[in-house]
N, C-alpha and C positions, 0 to 999 in steps of 0.2 A: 519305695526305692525308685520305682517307675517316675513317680512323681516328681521327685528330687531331679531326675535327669532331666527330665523334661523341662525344670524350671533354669537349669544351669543351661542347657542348652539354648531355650529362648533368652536369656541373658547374655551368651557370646554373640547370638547370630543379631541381636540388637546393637550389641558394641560395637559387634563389624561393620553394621551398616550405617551408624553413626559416623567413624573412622572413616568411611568411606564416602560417607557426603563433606565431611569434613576437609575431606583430600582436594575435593574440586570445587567445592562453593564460590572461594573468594574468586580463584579464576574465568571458572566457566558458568555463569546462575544458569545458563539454556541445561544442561547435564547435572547441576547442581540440586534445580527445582525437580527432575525426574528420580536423583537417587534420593532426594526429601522425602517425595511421597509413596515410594516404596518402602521406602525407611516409618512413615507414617501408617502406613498398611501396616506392618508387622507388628510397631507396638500396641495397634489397638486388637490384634488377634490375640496377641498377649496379654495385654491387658494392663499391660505397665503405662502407669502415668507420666512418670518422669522422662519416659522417653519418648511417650507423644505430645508431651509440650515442648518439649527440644524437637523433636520433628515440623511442628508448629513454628515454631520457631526459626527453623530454619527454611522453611519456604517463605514464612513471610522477608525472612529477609533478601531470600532471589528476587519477592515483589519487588522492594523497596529498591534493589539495584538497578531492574527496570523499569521504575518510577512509575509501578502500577499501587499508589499507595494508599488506594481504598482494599485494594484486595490485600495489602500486608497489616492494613487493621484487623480487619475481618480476622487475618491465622490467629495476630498475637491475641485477641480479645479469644478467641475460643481455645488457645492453650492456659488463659488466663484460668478458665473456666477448670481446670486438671490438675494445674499445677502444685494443689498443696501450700506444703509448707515450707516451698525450694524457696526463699527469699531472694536470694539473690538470683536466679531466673525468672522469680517476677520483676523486680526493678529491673533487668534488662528487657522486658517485653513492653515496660510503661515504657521506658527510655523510648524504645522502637516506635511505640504507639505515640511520642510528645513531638518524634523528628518526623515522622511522616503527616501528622498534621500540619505541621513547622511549615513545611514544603507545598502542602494544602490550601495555607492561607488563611488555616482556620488556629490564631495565634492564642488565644481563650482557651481551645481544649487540648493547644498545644501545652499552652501551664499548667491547666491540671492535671496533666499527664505528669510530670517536668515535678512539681508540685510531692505527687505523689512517693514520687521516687525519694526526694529530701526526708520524706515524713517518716521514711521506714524505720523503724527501730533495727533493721540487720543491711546498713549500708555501709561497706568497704569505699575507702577515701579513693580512688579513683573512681568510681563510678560517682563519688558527689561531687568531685571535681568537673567532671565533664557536665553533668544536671548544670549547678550552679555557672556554667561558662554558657549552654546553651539558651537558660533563662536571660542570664544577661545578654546575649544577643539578640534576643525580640525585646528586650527594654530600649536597647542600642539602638535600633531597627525603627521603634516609634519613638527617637529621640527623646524616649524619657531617662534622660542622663545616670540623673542622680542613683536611682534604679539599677541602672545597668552596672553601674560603678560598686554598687555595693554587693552587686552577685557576682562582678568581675576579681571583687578582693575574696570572697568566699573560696570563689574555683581555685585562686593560687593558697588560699591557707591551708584547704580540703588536700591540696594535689603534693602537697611541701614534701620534696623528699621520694616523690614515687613518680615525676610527671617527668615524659622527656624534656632535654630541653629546648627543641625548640616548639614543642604545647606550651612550655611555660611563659616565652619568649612573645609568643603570640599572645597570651591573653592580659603578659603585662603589655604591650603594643596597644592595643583595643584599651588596656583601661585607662593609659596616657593618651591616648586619643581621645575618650570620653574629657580627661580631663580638660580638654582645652576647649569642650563645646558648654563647660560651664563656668570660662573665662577662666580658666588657671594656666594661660597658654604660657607663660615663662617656665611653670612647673614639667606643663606635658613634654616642651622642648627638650628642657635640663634630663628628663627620666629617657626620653626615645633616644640622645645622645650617648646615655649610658648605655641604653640596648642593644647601638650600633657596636658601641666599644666591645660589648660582654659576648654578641655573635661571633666577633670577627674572633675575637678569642679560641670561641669552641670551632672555628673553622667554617661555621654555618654563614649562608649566603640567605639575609633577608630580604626581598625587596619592598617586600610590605613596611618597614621601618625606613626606609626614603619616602615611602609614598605619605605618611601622616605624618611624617617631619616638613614634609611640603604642605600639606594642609594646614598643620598650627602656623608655618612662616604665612602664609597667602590668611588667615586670621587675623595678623599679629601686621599686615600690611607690607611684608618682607615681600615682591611679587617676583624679585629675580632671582632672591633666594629659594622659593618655592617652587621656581623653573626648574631649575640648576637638579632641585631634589627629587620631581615629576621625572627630570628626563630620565635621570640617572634609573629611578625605578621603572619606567617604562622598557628600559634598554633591556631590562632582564626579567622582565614579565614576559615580553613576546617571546626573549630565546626560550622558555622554559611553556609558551605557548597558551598564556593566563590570557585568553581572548577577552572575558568580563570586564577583569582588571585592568587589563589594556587601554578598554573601553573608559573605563571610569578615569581613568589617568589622561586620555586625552581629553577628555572631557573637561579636566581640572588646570588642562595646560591651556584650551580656547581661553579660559577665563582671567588666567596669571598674566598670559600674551596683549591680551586686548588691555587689560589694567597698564602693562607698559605703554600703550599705543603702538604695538606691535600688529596691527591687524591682518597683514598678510599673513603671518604663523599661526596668527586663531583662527583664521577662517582655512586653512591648512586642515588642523585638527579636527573640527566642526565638519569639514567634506568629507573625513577619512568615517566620523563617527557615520553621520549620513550614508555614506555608502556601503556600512556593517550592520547599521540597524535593526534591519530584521531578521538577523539572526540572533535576539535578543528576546526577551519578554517584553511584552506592552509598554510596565514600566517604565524599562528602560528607553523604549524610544519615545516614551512621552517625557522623560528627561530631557532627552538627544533635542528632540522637535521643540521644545520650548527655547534651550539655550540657542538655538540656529533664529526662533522666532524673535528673542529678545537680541540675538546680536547683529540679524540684517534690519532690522527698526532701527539701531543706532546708526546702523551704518547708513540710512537715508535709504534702502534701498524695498520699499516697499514691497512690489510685486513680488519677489522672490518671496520676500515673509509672508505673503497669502498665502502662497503653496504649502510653505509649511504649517500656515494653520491652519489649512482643510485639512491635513494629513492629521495634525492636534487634534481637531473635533471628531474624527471618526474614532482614534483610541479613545479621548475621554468620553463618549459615550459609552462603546461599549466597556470601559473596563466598570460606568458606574452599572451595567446590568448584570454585570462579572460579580460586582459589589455584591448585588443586594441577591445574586444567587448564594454566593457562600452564604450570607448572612441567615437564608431559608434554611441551608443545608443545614449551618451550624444548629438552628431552632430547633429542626425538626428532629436533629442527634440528641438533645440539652431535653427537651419539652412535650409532654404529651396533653398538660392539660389544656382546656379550653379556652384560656383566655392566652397562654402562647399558640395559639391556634387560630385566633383572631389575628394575633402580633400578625404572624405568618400570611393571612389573608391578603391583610394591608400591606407589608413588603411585596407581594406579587401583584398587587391592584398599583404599587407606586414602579415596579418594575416594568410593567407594562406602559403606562405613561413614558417611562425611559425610553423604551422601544419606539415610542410615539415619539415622542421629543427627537432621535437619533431620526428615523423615516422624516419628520420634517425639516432635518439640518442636511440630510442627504438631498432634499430636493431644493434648497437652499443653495449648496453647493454647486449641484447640476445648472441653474440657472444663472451661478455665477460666472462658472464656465464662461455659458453660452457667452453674456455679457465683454468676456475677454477677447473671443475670438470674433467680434464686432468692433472692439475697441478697446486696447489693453491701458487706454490713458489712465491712471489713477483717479481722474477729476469727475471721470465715469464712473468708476466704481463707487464713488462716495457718492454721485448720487441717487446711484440703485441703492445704497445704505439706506441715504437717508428719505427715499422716496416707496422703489416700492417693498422694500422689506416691513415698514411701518406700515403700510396698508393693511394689509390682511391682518394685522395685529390689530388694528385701529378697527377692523371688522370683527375680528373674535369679540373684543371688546363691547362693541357697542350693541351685536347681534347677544351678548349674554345679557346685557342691562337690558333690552327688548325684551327676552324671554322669561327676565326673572320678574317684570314688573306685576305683571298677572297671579304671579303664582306665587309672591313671597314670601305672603302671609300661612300658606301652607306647606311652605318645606319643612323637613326635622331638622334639627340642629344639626346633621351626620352633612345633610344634602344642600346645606346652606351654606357650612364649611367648603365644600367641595366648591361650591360657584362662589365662592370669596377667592379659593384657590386660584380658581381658571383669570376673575379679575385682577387678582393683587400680578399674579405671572405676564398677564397681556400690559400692565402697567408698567413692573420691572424691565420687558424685555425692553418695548419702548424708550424706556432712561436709557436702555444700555445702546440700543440703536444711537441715540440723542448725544449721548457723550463718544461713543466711537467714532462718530463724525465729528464730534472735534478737536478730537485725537486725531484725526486721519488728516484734518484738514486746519491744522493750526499753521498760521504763517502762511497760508497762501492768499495774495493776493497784496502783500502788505509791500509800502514801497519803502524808499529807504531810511534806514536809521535815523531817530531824529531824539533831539537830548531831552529824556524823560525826569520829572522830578518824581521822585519814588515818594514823596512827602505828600503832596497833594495828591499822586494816584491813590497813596494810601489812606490820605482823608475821605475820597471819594466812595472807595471800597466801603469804608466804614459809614456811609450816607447809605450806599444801597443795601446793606445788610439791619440797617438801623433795628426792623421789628425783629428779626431772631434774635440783634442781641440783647434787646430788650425783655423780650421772654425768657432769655436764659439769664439775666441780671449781671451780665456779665461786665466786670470793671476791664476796661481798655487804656492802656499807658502806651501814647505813641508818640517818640523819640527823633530826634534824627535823625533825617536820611539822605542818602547819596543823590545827587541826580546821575546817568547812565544814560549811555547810548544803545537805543533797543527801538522793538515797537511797542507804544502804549497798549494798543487793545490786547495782546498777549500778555503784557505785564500787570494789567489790570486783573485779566481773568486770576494768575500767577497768585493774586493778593487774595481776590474771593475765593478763589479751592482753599488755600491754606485756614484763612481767618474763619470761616464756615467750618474746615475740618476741626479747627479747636472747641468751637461752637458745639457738635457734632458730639464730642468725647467728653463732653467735663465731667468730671467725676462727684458721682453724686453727693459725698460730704463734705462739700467745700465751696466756696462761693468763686467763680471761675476769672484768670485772671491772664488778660492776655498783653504781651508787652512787646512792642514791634520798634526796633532798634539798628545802633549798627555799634558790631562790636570794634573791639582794639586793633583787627586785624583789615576792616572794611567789610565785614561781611553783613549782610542784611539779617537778622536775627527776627525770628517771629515765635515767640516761645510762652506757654501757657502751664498750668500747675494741673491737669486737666488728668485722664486716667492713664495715659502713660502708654508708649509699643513697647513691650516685651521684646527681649534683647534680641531671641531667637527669629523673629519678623520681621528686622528692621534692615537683613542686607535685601527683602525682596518686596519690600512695601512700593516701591519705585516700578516696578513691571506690571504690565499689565493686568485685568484681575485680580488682583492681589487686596484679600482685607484682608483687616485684624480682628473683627469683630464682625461676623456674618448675620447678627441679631440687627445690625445697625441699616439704616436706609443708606444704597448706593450702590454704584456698582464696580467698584475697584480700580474706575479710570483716573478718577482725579488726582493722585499724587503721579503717576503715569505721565497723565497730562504736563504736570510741573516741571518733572524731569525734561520735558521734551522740550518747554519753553525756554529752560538754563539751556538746552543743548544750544535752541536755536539763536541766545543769546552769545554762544561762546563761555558759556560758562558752567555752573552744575550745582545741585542743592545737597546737603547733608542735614542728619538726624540726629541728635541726641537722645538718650533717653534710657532711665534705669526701670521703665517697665512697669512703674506703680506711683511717682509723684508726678508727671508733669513731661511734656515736649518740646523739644527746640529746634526748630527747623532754619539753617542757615543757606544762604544766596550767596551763592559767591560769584560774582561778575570778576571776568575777565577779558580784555583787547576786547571789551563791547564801544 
């Protein structure tokens, strides 16, 4: 009888203090996480499992609110451990354990978490509703579309009938969004219009559905339609205080503005983002600092765009040694044997290298500095480019072919790699030195406009390239062409990046075919059956760095360079291309 009270007793005084974490979790986690572990104290005196995995459970989620979310792994994995046969307290502990990875950046053991949860044999339709919405946004996330869309229709099938509605509202939002990054943008428009209709309906205020109704218009090349829809959602992001959002919206408006030739309103935005940036994630201001670096290049205005790409190189180093730490973490969470243990060696031998690479772009910088405040001329800075940055490279270089000559025949294959490495890297940066100077310095010196026959520059082109195209068998059709007002020697280079890029790409089953023309409209057409840009690469193939193929020799200046030469023509180049048969790259001169 004793016994019996004893047991009904530890059972109320459990429930009370469930109840009573209950009461203040979601408000206060500081008071939350202290009546947790109290409450966790008790059931294990007890000896009830069920209610130190709910104990568990509910500390790790004080972690989770204040984004301590190694330590809200940590609770749920050890209420995992107790839990039994409570099915659905374990799928909310995987849940817990898929969004704190989620947040980690560790996206792999965020779906198998995520994963887990779908697989269950006792899973209640809102909780696969929510799984299935959060997988699709790391599909969403690494723009793998197609993916994302089809765990985006899951969550609304899973959710039918049980989901509020503006959850539901949102993840049809998200998956007409998706649709229009895999060209169905007349559809995604037609569906987000409805959604507008169907909120105002229920009273609900979205501004998330202006904000991708302006994205698919700025897709679909509507850019003052896409304003119009920017602004609108912007106007009620900041009252409601979506600081992120805000961010991304103006960000989306730099780019709408400058497409009209509005340039004082983009660079409006672009200041506002700049001047909020680091209240963001790395990410995001390596966003921010790219679009400021690609919009003061166009605008002619050099120096400004260095600053921002010192500010670039410092995030993009570190975030690649941010990289390659999750990526240990993840190993060493995933992997105990010996040959992921090796993996893991080499990730931190390449990590450190990073570390090297960053310590010598920091003393890089530091010297550029100095360089400015001696003389902030452009015409200097390109020749500290192309002078003494190239030295000490031209030293690593040549001081490695010294060292290796002695001893070549004795390294291992491990040690022989590694001094290919250091050569093939001092050879790369070199190119890229090489082409940044002529990038920095195309058009200077050139005097005035004189009428170019694009016919004979383009016979020409094809005299200096003669042995590549010969190697690569290539049939060449060259057509009509305009004569133009420009400068030869930039329109010459204009012909070799392009007709070399074709060269460069042809695709291995076909015999490569390139045909330099002018279409119906006057435009200079240079178009090949070669392997094709992918759709998704083709608004940013034009900025700097930018490849499509990182297997390939180059360094992502050349189409860069093109770009700049249409600018400096008064004119601008376009791309065609469905991503798998072939290229077409058009010149459009204008008032040249």
């Amino acid at each position: 009888m004793a016994n019996t009270l004893n047991i009904h007793s530890s059972k109320a005084l459990l429930d009370r203090l469930r109840d009573e974490v209950e009461s203040v979790i979601v408000a206060d986690q500081v008071e939350g996480l202290k009546k947790s572990k109290a409450y966790h104290r008790a059931a294990e005196e007890a000896g009830d499992a069920m209610h130190q995995a709910l104990a568990l459970k509910y500390i790790a989620f004080c972690f989770f609110h204040t984004r301590e979310f190694e330590k809200a792994i940590e609770k749920c994995k050890e209420a995992l451990e107790v839990v039994g046969d409570n099915f659905e307290l374990k799928n909310s502990l995987l849940m817990t354990i898929g969004t704190c990875h989620r947040n980690l950046g560790h996206e792999e053991l965020a779906l198998d978490s995520y994963f887990g949860v779908i697989e269950s044999d006792f899973l209640e339709n809102s909780l696969a509703a929510a799984t299935y919405n959060n997988i699709a946004v790391i599909y969403d996330n690494r723009k793998d579309y197609d993916k994302a869309l089809k765990f985006y229709s899951k969550a609304l099938d899973s959710g039918k009938g049980i989901q509020a509605v503006t959850s539901e509202l949102s993840i049809k939002a998200n998956l007409y969004r998706c649709l229009a990054y895999v060209n169905s943008e007349l559809e995604a428009r037609e569906g987000l219009n409805r959604l507008t209709k169907e909120a105002s309906a229920h009273g609900i205020s979205m501004p998330r559905i202006s904000h991708y109704l302006g994205l698919v218009e700025y897709r679909l090349n509507n850019f003052r339609s896409a304003i119009k829809h920017f602004e609108a959602s912007l106007e009620e992001q900041e009252r409601t205080g979506a600081k992120l959002t805000s961010l991304r919206l103006r960000f989306h408006l730099s780019e709408a503005y400058e497409k009209i030739g509005s340039v004082s309103q983009a660079e409006i935005h672009i200041k506002h983002c700049l001047a909020i940036a680091d209240k963001f994630q790395p990410v995001h201001r390596e966003l921010i600092l790219k679009r400021a670096l690609d919009f003061y290049q166009n605008q002619g205005k050099p120096i400004i765009a260095l600053g921002h790409a010192k500010d670039l190189l410092e995030i993009v180093g570190a975030r690649e040694i941010d990289k390659r730490e999750r990526r240990i973490s993840e190993l060493q969470m995933q992997f105990e044997s010996k040959e992921k243990d090796r993996e893991i060696e080499t990730l931190q031998r390449e990590r450190d290298h990073q570390e090297a690479l960053l310590a010598q772009a920091r003393l890089t910088e530091e010297a550029n500095v100095k360089l400015e405040k001696a003389n902030e001329e452009l015409r200097q800075f390109t020749y500290a480019v192309s002078h003494d940055l190239k030295e000490p490279i031209r030293q690593v270089k040549n001081y490695a072919h010294i060292a290796l000559k002695p001893i070549k025949d004795k390294l291992s294959p491990k040690e022989a790699t590694m001094v290919q490495f250091v050569l093939d890297g001092s050879h790369r940066a070199h190119q890229m030195i090489d082409d940044l100077y002529s990038f920095a310095t195309v058009g200077e010196g050139e005097q005035q406009k004189e009428e170019v026959n694009l016919l004979s520059l383009a016979q020409d082109s094809l005299v200096d390239l003669a042995d590549k195209i010969k190697a690569s068998g290539a049939e060449i059709s060259l057509k009509v062409l305009p004569t133009v007002s420009g400068h030869e020697s930039m329109l010459r280079q204009l012909f070799l990046n392009l007709i070399s890029n074709a060269l460069k790409f042809a695709h291995p089953d076909r015999k490569l075919r390139i045909t330099i023309d002018t279409d119906a409209d006057g435009a200079v057409v240079i178009a090949d059956n070669g392997q094709g840009i992918p759709v998704e690469a083709q608004n940013k193939i034009f900025s700097l760095f930018q490849q499509v193929d990182r297997q390939k020799e180059g360094s992502g200046i050349g189409l860069a360079l093109c770009a700049k030469i249409m600018q400096k023509h008064n004119g601008r180049i376009a791309v065609t291309s469905d991503g798998h048969s072939g290229t077409s790259f058009q010149l459009i001169f204008s008032d040249c």
